[in-house]
C-alpha positions as CSV (number, residue, x, y, z in Angstrom):
1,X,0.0,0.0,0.0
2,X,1.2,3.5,-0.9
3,X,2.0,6.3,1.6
4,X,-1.6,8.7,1.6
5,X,-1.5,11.4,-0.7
6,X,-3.0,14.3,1.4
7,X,-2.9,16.5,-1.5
8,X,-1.4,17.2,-4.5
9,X,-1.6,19.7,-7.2
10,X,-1.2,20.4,-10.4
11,X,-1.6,22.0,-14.4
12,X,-0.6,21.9,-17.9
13,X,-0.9,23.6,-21.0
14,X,-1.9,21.3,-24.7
15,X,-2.7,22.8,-27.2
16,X,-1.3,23.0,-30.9
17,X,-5.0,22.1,-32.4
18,X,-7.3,24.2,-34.1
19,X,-8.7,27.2,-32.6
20,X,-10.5,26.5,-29.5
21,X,-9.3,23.3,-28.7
22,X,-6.5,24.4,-26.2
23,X,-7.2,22.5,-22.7
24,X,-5.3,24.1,-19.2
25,X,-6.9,21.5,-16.5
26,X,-6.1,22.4,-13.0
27,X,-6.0,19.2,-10.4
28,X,-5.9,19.0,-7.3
29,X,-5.7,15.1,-5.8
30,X,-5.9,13.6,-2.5
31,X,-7.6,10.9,-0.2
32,X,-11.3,11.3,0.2
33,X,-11.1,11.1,4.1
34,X,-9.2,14.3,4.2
35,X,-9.1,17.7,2.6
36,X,-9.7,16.8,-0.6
37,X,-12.9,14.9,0.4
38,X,-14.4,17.4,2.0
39,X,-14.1,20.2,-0.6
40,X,-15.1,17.1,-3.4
41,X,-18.3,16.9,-1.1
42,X,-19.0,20.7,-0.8
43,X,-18.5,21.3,-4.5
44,X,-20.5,18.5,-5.4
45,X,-23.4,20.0,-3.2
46,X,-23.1,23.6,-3.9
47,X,-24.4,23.7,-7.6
48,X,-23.8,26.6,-9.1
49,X,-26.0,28.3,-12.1
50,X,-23.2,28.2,-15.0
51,X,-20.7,26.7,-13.6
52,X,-22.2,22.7,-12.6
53,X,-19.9,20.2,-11.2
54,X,-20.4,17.4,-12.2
55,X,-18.4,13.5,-12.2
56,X,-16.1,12.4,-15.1
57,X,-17.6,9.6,-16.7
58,X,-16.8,7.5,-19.6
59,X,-20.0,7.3,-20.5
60,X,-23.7,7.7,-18.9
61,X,-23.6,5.4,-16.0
62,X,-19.9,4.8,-15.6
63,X,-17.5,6.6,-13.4
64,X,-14.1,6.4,-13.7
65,X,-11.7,5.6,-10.4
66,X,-10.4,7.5,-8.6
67,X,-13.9,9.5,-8.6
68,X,-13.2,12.5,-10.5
69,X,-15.3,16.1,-10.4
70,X,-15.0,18.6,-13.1
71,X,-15.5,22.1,-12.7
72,X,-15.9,25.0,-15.3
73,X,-13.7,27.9,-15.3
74,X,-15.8,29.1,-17.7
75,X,-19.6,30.0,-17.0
76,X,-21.6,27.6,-19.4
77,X,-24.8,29.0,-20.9
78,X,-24.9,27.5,-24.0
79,X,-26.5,24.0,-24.6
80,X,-24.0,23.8,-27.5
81,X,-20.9,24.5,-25.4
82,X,-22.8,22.2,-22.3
83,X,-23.6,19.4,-24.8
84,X,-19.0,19.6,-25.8
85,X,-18.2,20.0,-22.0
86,X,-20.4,17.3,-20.4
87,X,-19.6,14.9,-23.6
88,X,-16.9,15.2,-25.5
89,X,-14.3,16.7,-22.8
90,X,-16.0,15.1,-19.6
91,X,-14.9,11.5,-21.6
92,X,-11.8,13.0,-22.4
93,X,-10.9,13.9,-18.6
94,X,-12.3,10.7,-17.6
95,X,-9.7,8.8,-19.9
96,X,-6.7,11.0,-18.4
97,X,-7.5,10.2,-15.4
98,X,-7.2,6.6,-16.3
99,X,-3.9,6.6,-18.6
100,X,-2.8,8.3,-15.3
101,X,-3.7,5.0,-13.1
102,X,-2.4,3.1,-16.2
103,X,1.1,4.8,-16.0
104,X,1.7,4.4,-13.0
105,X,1.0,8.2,-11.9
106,X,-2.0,7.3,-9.8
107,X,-1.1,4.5,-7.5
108,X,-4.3,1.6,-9.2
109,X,-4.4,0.2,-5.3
110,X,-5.5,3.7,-4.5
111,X,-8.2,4.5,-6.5
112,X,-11.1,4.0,-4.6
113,X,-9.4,5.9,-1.6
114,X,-8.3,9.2,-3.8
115,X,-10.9,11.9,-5.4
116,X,-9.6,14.4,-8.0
117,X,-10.4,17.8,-8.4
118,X,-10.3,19.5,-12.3
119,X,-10.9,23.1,-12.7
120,X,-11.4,22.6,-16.5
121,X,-10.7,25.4,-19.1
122,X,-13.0,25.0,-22.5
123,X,-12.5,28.2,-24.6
124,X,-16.2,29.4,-25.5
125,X,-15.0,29.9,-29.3
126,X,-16.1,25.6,-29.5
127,X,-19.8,26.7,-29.4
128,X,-19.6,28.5,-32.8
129,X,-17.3,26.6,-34.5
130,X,-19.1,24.8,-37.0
131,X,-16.3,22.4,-38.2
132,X,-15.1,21.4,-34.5
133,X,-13.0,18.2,-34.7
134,X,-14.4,16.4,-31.8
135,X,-11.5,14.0,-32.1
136,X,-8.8,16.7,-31.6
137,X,-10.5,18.2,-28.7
138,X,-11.2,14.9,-26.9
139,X,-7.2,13.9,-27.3
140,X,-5.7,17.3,-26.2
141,X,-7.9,17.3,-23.2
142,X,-6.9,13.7,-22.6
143,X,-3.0,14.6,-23.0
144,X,-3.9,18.1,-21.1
145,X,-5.4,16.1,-18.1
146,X,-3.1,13.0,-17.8
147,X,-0.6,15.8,-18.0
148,X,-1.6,18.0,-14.8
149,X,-2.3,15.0,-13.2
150,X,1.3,13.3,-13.5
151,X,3.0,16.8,-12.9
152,X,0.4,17.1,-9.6
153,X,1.7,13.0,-8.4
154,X,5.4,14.1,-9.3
155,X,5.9,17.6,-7.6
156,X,6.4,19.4,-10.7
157,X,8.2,21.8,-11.5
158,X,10.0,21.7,-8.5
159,X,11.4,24.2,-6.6
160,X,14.7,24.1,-7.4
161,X,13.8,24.5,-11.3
162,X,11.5,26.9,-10.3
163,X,14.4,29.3,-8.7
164,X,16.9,28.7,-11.7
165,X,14.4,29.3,-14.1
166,X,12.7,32.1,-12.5
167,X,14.2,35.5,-14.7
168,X,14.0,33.7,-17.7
169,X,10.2,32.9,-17.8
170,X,7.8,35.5,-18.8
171,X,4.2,34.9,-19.0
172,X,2.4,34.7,-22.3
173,X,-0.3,36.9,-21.7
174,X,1.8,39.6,-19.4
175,X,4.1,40.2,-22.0
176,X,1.8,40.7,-24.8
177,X,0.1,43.2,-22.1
178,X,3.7,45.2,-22.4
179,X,3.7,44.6,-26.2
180,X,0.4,45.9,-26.6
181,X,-1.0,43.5,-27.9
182,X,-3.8,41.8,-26.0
């Protein structure tokens, strides 16, 4: 049996598909009897208008291990962009989570004892495109989610990277913002 995992956390960045399709999941992972849990519990409870939690499934009627809950960063009140989020990138984040247990990230003989938290990032622009490949989006929010997950299980980056790295990383959108070009 594994040491508990109290909580861990986590993000990543694929993207490199059409417009739209960019996925940024944010994780956060721990044992159900602790921390995580209770904030998996609350969340799960406390439905919001716009912005519904709700499990990752692979499809109606099937969970995936360890329970997963997704959460919209973005506040959904379109059925198009609902019927993409709760289908197409809820499977996809279900099957992360699993090619996460498959790899070896997600310890398997802890799946029933670990919930998993994703904030999940679907740009609206999916709702209007007309010519969305469904494929593309479901495999760079697969790759986005297994991702944050094994970076979340693995401590990374860690902090020693972090300080050596630190004056040579600029963020994306900051420096546009001094380009002026947002």
């Amino acid at each position: 049996m594994s040491e508990k995992i109290v909580m861990r956390i986590g993000e990543a960045l694929v993207a490199g598909g059409p417009p739209g399709t960019a996925a940024e999941p944010e994780v956060v992972i721990g044992a159900l009897d602790g921390p995580v849990g209770s904030a998996f519990a609350n969340l799960l409870g406390d439905q919001v208008k716009g912005h519904s939690r709700v499990l990752a499934i692979l499809n109606t009627d099937i969970m995936v291990r360890p329970a997963t809950l997704m959460v919209s960063k973005v506040t959904v009140n379109k059925e198009r962009y609902t019927n993409i989020l709760m289908g197409t990138v809820q499977a996809a984040i279900a099957n992360g989570v699993l090619d996460s247990v498959r790899n070896g990230d997600i310890p398997k003989e802890m799946a029933n004892e670990l919930g998993i938290i994703v904030s999940v990032w679907l740009n609206p622009l999916v709702a209007d495109a007309d010519d969305l490949d469904h494929g593309i989006l479901f495999d760079i929010h697969r790759r986005a989610t297994a991702g944050a997950i094994h970076k979340a299980m693995n401590n990374e980056p860690n902090i020693d990277w972090l300080l050596e790295n630190q004056d040579t990383i600029t963020h994306k959108y900051y420096q546009m913002g001094l380009d002026g070009k947002i």
